[in-house]
C-alpha positions as CSV (number, residue, x, y, z in Angstrom):
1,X,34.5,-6.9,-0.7
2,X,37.9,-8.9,-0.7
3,X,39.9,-9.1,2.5
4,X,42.9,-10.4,3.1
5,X,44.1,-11.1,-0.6
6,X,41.1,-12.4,-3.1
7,X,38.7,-14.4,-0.9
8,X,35.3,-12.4,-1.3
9,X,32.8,-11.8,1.7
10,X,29.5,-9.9,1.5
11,X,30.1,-6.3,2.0
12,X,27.7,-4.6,4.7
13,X,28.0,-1.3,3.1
14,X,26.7,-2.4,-0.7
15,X,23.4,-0.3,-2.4
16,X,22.7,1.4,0.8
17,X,21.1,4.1,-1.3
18,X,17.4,4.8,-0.2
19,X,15.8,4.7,-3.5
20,X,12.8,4.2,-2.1
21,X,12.0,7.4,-1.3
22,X,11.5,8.4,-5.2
23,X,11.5,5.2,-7.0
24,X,8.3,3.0,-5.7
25,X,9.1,-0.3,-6.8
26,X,12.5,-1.2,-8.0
27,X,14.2,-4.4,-9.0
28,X,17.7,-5.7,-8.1
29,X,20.3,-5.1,-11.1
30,X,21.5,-8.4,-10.5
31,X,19.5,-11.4,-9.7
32,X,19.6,-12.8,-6.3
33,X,18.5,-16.3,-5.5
34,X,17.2,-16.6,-9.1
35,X,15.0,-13.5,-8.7
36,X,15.3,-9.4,-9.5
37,X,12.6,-8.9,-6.8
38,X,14.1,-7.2,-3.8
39,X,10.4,-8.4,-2.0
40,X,11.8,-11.8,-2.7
41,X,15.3,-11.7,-0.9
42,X,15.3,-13.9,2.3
43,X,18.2,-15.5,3.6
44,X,17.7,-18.4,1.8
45,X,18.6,-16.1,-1.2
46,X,22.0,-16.2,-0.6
47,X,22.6,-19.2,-0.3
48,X,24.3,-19.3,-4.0
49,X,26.4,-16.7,-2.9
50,X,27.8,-19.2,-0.4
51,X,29.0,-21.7,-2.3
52,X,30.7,-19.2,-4.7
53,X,32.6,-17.5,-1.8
54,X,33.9,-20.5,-0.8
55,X,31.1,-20.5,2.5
56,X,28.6,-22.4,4.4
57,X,25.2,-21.0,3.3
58,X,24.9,-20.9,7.8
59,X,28.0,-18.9,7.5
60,X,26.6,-16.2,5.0
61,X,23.2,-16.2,6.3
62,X,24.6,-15.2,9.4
63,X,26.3,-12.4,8.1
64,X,23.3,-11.5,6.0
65,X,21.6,-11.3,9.6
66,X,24.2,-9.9,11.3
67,X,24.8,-6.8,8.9
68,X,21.0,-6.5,8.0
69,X,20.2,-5.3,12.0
70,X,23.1,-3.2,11.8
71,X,21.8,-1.4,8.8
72,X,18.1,-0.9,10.7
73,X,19.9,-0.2,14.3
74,X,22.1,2.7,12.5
75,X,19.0,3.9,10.6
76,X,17.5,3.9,14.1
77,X,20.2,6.1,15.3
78,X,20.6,8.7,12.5
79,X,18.0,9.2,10.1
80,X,18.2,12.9,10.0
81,X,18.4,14.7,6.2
82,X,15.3,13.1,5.6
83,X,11.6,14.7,6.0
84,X,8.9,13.0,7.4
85,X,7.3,11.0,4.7
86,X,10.5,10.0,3.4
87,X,11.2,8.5,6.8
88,X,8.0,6.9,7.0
89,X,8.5,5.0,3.4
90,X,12.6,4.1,4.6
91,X,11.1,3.0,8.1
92,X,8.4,0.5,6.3
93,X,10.9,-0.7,3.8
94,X,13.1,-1.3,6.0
95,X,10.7,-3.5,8.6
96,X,9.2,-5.7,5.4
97,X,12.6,-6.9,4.5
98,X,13.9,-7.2,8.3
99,X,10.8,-9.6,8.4
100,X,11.9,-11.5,5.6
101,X,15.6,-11.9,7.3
102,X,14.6,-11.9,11.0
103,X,14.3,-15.5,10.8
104,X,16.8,-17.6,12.7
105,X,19.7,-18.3,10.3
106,X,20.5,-21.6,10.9
């Protein structure tokens, strides 16, 4: 996401696409803190990311943090269109890579 002319920040909005519900273990298309695991992102993972956009890796993790709970506290909110097992696998995913995140960001 560019704002304000060229200077890039981390979209909240990107791959929000449950895959999970039909694919069972999926990789990043694009590697992430040297890895294609998504079970491997932490917050620590974008601290590459940082640099390139011209941020303190505090700055993105924060972010990272910030737009992470407002992912789970929307899910929270509006989760209809799904059955119950495919709420059950979203709720789980979810929770395992809050965990990884949920970590102060400093």
């Amino acid at each position: 996401m560019y704002m304000g002319g060229r200077q890039p920040l981390l979209s909240p909005a990107y791959d929000l696409v449950p895959t999970i519900v039909c694919v069972a273990k999926e990789n990043l298309a694009l590697t992430l803190g040297n890895t294609r695991s998504f079970d491997a992102v932490d917050l620590a993972s974008f601290d590459k990311i940082a640099t390139a956009c011209r941020r303190t890796p505090q700055d993105l993790r924060e972010r990272v943090h910030c737009f992470a709970g407002q992912i789970r506290d929307l899910w929270r909110e509006d989760s209809e269109g799904f059955d119950a097992r495919e709420r059950e696998r979203i709720d789980a995913h979810l929770e395992a890579c809050w965990r990884r995140i949920d970590a102060d960001p400093e």
